[in-house]
C-alpha positions in Angstrom: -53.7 96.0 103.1 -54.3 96.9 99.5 -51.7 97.7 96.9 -50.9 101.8 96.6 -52.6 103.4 93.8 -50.1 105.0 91.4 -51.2 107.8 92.6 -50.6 107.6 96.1 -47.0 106.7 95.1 -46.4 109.5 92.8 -47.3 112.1 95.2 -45.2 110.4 97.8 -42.5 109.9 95.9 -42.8 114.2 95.4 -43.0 115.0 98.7 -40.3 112.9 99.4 -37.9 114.6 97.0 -39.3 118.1 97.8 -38.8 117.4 101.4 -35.1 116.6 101.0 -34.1 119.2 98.3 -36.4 122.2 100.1 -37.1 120.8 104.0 -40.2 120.2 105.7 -41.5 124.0 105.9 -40.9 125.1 101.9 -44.8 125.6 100.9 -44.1 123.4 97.9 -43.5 120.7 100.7 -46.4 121.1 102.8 -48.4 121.3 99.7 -47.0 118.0 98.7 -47.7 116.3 101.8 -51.5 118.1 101.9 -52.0 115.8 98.2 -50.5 112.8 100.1 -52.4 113.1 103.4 -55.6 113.0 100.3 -54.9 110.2 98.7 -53.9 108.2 101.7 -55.7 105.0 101.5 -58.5 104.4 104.2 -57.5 101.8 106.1 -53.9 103.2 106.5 -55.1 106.5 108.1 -57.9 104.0 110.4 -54.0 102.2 111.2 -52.3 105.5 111.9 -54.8 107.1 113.5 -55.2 104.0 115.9 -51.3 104.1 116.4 -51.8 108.1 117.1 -54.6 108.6 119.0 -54.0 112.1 119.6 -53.1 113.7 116.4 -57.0 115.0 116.6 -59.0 116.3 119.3 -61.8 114.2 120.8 -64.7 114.8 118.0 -67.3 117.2 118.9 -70.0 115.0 116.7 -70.4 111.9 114.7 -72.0 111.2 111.2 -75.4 108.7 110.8 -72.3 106.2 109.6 -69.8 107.1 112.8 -67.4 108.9 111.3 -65.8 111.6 113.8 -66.5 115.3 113.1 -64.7 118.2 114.4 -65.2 121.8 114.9 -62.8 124.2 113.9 -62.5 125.6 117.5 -61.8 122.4 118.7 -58.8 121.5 116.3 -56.9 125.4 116.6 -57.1 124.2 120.5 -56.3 121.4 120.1 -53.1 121.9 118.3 -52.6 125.5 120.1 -53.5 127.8 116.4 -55.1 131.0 116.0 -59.2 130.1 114.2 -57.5 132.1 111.8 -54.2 129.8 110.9 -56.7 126.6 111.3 -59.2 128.0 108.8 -56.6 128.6 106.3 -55.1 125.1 106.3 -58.3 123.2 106.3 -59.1 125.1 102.7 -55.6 124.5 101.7 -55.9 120.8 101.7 -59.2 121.1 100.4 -61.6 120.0 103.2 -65.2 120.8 103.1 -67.8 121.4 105.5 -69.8 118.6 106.6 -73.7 119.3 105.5 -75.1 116.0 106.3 -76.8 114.8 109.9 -74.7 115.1 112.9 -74.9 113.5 116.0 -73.2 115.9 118.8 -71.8 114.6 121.7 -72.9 115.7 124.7 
């Protein structure tokens, strides 16, 4: 595994301290943790997600390089959320639509 990025660290290091001066479910918090899950290095989230295989749904498609795509549906099921609540978190940590070629699964 690679060295951390200073900035990895730094918003680790603030999530850390917001999460035991204000608890896990301040907004500050979550927002903190939404900037870490960002600039979480790649191959730790392949590691985690390989360790937690079902912390996402099964993906509904997969890009031209294999990378798993979801639908919105399928994560509010998944993690038993109104389309509504799901919608809102996925623009709160800043993740876009996928425009490219999808191959669906069938």
């Amino acid at each position: 595994m690679k060295p951390f990025k200073p900035e990895f660290i730094a918003a680790m290091m603030k999530y850390k301290r917001l999460a035991s001066s204000l608890g896990d479910d301040h907004p500050r918090t979550k927002d903190a943790f939404a900037a870490v899950l960002l600039l979480t290095p790649d191959d730790m989230v392949r590691e985690f997600m390989k360790n937690n295989p079902n912390l996402l749904p099964k993906p509904n498609a997969y890009t031209g390089t294999g990378a798993p795509l979801y639908t919105v549906d399928s994560i509010a099921a998944h993690y038993g959320i109104s389309l509504e609540d799901t919608e809102k978190q996925i623009k709160r940590l800043g993740i876009a639509a996928y425009d490219g070629d999808a191959h669906p699964i069938n």
